[in-house]
N, C-alpha and C positions, 0 to 999 in steps of 0.2 A: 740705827744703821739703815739705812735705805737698799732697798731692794730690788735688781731690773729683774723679771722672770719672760723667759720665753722658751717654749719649746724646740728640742731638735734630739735627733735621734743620733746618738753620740759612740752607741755601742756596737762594735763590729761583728759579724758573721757569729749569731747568736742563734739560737732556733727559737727563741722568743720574738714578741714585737716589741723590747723593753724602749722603752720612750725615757728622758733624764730631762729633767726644770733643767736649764741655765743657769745658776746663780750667783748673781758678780758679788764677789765679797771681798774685802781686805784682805792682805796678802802680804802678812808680817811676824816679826816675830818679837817681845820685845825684853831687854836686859833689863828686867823687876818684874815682883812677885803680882804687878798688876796686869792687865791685858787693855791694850790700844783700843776695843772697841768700848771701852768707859771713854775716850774722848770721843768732846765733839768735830776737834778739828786734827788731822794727825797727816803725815807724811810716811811711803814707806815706796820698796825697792820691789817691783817683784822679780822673780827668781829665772834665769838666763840662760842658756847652756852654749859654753865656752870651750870650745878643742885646741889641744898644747898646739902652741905656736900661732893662734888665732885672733880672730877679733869678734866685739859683739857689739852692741850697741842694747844698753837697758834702758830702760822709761823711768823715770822718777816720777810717781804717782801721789795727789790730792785727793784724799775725802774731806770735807768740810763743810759744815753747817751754816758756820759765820761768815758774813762778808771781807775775805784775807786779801790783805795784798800784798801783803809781803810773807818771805820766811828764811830762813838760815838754818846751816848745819853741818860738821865735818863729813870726811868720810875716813875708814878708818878701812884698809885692805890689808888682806893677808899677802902673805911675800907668795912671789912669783905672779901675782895680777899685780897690773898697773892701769892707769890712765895716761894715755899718751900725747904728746903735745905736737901740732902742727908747725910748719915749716918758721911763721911769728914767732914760737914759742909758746903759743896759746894750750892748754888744754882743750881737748875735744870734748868738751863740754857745751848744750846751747840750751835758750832757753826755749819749747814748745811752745808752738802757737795755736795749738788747739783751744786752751783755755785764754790765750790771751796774745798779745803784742809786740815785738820790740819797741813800739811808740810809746803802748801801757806804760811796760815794764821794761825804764833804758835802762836798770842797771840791775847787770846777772853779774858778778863777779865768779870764780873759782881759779883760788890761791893755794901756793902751799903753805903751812904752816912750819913755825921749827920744831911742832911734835909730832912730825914726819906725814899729819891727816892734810888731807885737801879740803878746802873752805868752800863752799858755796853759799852767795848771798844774791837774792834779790828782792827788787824793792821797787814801788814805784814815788816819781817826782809829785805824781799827780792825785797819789791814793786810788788807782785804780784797781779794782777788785778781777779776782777770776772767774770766769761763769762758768756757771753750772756748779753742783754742789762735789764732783767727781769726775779725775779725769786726769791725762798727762798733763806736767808743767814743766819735766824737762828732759832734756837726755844724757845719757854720760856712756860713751867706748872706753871698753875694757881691753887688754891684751894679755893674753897668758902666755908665760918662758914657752919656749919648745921640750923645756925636760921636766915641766910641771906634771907631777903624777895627776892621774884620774883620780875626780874624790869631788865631794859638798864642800864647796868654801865658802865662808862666811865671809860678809860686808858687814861692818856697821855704821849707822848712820849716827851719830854723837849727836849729843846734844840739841834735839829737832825743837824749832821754834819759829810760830807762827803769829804775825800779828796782824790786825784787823780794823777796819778806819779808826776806831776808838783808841790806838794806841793799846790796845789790849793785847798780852803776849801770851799766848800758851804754850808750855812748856812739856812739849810729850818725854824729852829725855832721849835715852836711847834704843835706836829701833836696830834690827837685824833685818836680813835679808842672805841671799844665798844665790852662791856661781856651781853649778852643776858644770866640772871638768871631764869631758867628754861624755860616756853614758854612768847614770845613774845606779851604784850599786848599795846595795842594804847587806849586811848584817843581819844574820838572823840565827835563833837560838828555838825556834820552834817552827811547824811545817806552817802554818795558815798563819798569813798577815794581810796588811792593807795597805794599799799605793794610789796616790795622787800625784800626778808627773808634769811639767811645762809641756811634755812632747808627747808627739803618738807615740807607742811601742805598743808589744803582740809577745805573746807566749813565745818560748823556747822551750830545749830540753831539758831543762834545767827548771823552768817555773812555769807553772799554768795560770792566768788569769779567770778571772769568776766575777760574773755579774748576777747579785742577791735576783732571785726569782720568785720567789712565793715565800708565806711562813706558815706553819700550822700550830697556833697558838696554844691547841689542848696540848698536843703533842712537844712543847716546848723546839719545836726545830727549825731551822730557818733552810731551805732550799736556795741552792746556788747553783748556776750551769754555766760549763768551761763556756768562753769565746777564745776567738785568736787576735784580734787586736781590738785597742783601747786607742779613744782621741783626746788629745792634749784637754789636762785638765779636768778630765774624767775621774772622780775616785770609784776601785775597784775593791774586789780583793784578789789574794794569791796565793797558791800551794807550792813550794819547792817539792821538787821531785826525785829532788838526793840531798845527803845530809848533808850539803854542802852549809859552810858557815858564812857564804858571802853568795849572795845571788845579784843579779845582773840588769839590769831593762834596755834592753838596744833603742837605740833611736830608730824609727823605720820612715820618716819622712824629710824633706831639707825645710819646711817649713815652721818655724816654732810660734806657737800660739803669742800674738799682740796682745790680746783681748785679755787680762787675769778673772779667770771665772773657775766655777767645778761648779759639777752638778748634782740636783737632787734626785736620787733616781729612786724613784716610787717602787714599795716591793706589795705590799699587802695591808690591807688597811691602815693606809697614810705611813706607813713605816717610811723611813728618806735616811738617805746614805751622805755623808759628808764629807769634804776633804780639805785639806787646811797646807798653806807653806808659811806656815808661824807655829809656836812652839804655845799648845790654848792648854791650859788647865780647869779641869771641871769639879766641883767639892758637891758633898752631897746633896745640901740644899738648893742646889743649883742644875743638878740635873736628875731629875725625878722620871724620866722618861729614857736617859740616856743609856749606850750600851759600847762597851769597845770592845776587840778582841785580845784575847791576852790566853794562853795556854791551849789555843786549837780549839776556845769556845767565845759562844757572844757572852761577857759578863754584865750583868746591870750594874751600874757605877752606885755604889753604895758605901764608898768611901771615893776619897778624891786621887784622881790620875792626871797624867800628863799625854799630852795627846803632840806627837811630835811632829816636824815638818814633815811633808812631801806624805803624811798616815791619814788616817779616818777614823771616825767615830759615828755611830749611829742612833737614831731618836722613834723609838716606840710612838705610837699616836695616841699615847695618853701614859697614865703613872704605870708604873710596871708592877707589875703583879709577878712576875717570872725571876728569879732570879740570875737564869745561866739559860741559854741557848745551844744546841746542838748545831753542827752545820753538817747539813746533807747537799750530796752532791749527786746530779741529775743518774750517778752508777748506784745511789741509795746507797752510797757511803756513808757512815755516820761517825762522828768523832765525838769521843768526850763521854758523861755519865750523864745521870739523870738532873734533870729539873730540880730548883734548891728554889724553900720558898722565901722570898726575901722579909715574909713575916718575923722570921727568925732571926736569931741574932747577926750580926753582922758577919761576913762571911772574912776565915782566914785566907789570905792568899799567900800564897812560895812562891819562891822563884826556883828553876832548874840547880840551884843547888841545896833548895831547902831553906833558904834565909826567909822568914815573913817579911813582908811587902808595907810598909805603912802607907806609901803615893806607888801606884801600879801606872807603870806607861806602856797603851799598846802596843801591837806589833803594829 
């Protein structure tokens, strides 16, 4: 997976100088137990925020390796979103010309089908390929009913398929992606979680936002200091501040991030903070360094979880020697017990009702 990196200072009214990598990454989720960044060439949605009664317009975005010139793929919407058709009857659908043409590429079709999905197909006469290896290739407006409740709705993107001058087709399947219906709220069953958002929002009274600030590695604790706002795309974390069982993120700007990125925001020796709008699972041999939060602490992944849209997950800068992480906060809060050595056998996890955990998914 290819990587752009640049700096920018992403965190708001902080009393640190916290500084965050940029990191443009894929921005999907996908229906099987495999993960879209094992392809070389894949298609996916990223994630929009749509108000009842509204309109949007999302990007249908290219990662690819091989020289593609064409691809096809339904879409699959839940009730109360639609795609809407122009005055012809056309779909408001077109092809982007950032990557490429309508001369390239004269034929974009999107059709309905009679299993209720919308088609999209294009192709070129010429075999003209898309440049660059990343990037938009098309657009598709959305409109949500006026009495469509607030909430995360899911797109899927059916049966994604890419083909390449060679007549070569890859077959990613089915991807996910996601309509945030007015502001974004979570569900939560413990005080300390992790949010990565399309939009700016800022603490309320209801939840404080927290950017990682230091760690003390003897000490097993990782230090975090409130701020009051977060820029699109940023992963954070966050404390509810009543037991409430659904918390909130206001949108606080009319702008919604173009650009699909999160950043890496550096805590203490190379520690880096993640954030994902795809649905990533980690198994043990595969994250040796990783850590998620899950019961008000940092756990080290020492069995396999599931790391859900719009959350975070976090990477040690080398194999973990710690098993559990405290979080203190800049009042010397401290939550949680002591350090567990992950020498030892493999650690049991509950959930708040007491049921052991075999796959643990962050907050």
């Amino acid at each position: 997976m290819g990587l752009t990196l640049s700096l920018a200072p992403l965190y708001g009214n902080t009393g640190t100088s916290t500084v965050a990598d940029r990191v443009e990454v894929q921005n999907f989720s996908v229906d099987s137990s495999g993960d879209l960044e094992s392809f070389d060439n894949y298609i996916f949605m990223p994630p929009v925020t749509l108000q009842p009664n509204g309109e949007v317009t999302a990007s249908i975005m290219m990662n690819n390796v091989s020289s593609i010139c064409g691809f096809q793929f339904e879409i699959k919407l839940p009730e109360g979103i639609t795609i809407p058709k122009d005055e012809d009857d056309y779909y408001l659908a077109e092809l982007s010309t950032l990557r490429t043409s309508a001369k390239k590429h004269s034929i974009f079709e999107v059709t309905s089908l009679s299993n209720g999905n919308i088609q999209v197909i294009c192709s070129s006469m010429t075999n003209a390929t898309f440049k660059n290896n990343s990037g938009e290739v098309a657009k598709l407006t959305f409109v949500a009913d006026a009495a469509l409740e607030e909430g995360v709705y899911e797109v899927q993107l059916i049966d994604v398929r890419l083909s390449d001058t060679d007549a070569k087709v890859d077959h990613v399947g089915n991807v996910s992606a996601y309509i945030i219906v007015g502001e974004y709220k979570r569900g939560v069953s413990a005080d300390w979680g992790t949010i990565v958002l399309p939009y700016d929002t800022r603490s309320t009274e209801n939840v404080q936002l927290y950017a990682p600030a230091d760690a003390d590695l003897s000490a097993g604790t990782i230090r975090v200091e409130a701020i009051d706002n977060i820029a699109a795309n940023t992963p954070c974390l966050f404390k509810r501040l009543n037991n409430s069982a659904t918390i909130s993120f206001p949108i606080v700007s009319e702008g919604i991030a173009t650009g699909i990125s999160v950043s890496a925001s550096s805590v203490v020796d190379g520690w880096t903070t993640y954030g994902c709008y795809y649905n990533k699972v980690f198994t043990p041999h595969e994250s040796e360094s990783v850590y998620y939060i899950a019961e008000d602490k940092f756990w080290f992944a020492n069995q396999s979880f599931e790391v859900d849209a719009f959350r975070c997950w976090f990477e040690a800068p080398s194999v973990a020697n710690i098993g559990c992480y405290r979080i203190v906060t800049s009042e010397d809060e401290v939550t949680g017990i002591g350090t567990i050595n992950t020498n030892e056998s493999p650690q049991k996890i509950f959930d708040l009702q007491g049921r052991r955990l075999k796959e643990v998914q962050n907050q």
